[in-house]
C-alpha positions, 0 to 999 in steps of 0.5 A: 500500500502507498502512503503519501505524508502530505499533499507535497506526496502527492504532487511527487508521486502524482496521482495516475488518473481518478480517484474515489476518495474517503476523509476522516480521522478513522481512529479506531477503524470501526465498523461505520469506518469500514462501511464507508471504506468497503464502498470507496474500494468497491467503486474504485475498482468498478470505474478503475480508479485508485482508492483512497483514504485521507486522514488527518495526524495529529487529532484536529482537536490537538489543534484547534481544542488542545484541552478537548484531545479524545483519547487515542483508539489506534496508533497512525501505523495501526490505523494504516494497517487495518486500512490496508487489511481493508484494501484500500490502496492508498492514504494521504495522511494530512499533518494537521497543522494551524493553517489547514485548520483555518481553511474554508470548505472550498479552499479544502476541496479544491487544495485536497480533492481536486488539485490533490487527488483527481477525485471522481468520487467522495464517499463520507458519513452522513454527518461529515464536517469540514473546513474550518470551524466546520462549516462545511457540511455533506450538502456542501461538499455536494455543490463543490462537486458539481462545480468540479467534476465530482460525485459525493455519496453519503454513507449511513453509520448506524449499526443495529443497537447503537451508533458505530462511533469512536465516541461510543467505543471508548464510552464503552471501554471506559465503562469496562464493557470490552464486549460491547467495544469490541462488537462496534470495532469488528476486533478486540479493543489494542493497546500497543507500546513497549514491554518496559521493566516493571517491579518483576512482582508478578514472576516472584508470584509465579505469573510472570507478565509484560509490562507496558509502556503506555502513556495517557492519550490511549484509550484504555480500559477500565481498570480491572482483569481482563481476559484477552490476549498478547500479541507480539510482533511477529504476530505470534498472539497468546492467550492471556490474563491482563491486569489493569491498575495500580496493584493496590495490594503493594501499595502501588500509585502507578497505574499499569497495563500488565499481561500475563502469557498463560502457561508461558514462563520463557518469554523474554519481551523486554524492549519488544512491540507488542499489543494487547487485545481484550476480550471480557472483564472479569473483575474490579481491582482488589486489595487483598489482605496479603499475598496468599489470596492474591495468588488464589484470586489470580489462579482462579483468574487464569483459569477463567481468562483460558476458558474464554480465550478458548472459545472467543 
């Protein structure tokens, strides 16, 4: 898949004739994201053009709300990569920056879809917003259309039982409901960051785990145990019980993403990649009176996180 960093890309590599082109943020690629995506790759391969996706690094909201930044779903290379899963071709990532953030409606269509892409098609949600202070609506981008040789279809977002949104998916994982996040992404809910050393408490107690290193603009659960899994970088995915919390029973103040490999004491992680899935909450965090129910508390863990895993 090609990824252009920029309209300076594209005018580099330069676009081979017309394209279906789909804009948003995309974090977390979820369900009403793919919906919009299966229809840009569905009609670029129909007319023969290239599909592609745009979307926007860092968050406009670090941009134009610094203090209103929503918490992030997905990684930019983890957004490529389900993007590329979902066959799409091409991505243009716009760094967002003051300036674009101040563009009008028009000066956005004609500096991105039209001088920028060769657009022959634009594919968005219904409720699309664009240019600053978004004043640009799906009816907007429309009448651009009609002036500049375009086709804009609007594509319905809501799912079953609640709208499939990145606001929802992490009101979802806040409320601990990984099920529920899961369901509205199409995969478990990741979180992705460097295994780092930790107390090294968990190997002392015959659970060995990865601790990562996550910092506090990810999306990420509640804290709890969850049953999930552990992903590394060659792919390899291993069941897993992870704990989330600041280890309340040893007086901990720092709060941790903690992954256990079930039935796994040989793995040497530290420095490496890895993401961790979650599949369903099993618990709150407790403060157990000593180490002797902890250890009871987390076998019986490990034996329902295998349990789920299994069949999930």
């Amino acid at each position: 898949m090609r990824v252009w960093r920029g309209l300076q890309d594209v005018g580099a590599d330069e676009v081979a004739g017309r394209t279906v082109v789909t804009i948003g943020n995309f974090d977390g690629v979820h369900r009403g994201h793919q919906q919009v995506i299966a229809h840009i790759v569905t009609r670029a391969r129909e007319i023969g053009a290239e599909a592609v996706v745009t979307t926007f690094d860092p968050h406009p909201m670090s941009v134009i709300h610094p203090d209103s930044v929503p918490l992030r779903l997905t990684s930019l290379s983890r957004r490529i990569e389900l993007l590329e899963g979902l066959g799409v071709g091409t991505v243009l990532v716009l760094p967002f920056t003051r300036e674009i953030s101040l563009w009008e409606p028009d000066e956005f269509v004609r500096a991105v879809l039209v001088d920028g892409l060769n657009a022959a098609e634009v594919h968005v949600g219904e409720s699309f917003r664009f240019g600053h202070r978004a004043a640009g609506t799906v009816d907007t981008l429309r009448e651009a259309g009609a002036r500049h040789g375009f086709v804009v279809a609007a594509v319905p977002l809501a799912g079953d039982t609640a709208r499939w949104s990145s606001t929802y998916v992490r009101q979802c994982l806040a409320e601990g409901d990984t099920i529920a996040a899961a369901a509205a992404l199409g995969r478990p809910h990741r979180v992705e960051g460097p295994v780092v050393e930790g107390d090294k408490r968990g190997r002392e107690l015959g659970y060995p785990t990865a601790n990562l290193s996550l910092d506090d603009t990810v999306a990420i659960p509640v804290d709890g145990v969850y049953a999930g899994w552990l992903v590394r970088a060659d792919g390899d995915t291993l069941p897993a019980a992870i704990s989330i919390g600041t280890n309340p029973t040893f007086g901990g103040t720092t709060r941790r993403v903690e992954a256990h490999a079930l039935d796994r004491d040989d793995l040497e992680l530290y420095g490496e990649h890895v993401g961790v899935e979650f599949a369903d909450r099993l618990r709150d965090t407790l403060t157990f009176d000593g180490v002797e129910p902890l250890v009871e508390q987390m076998a019986r863990d490990v034996d329902q996180a295998r349990a789920l895993t299994a069949t999930a």
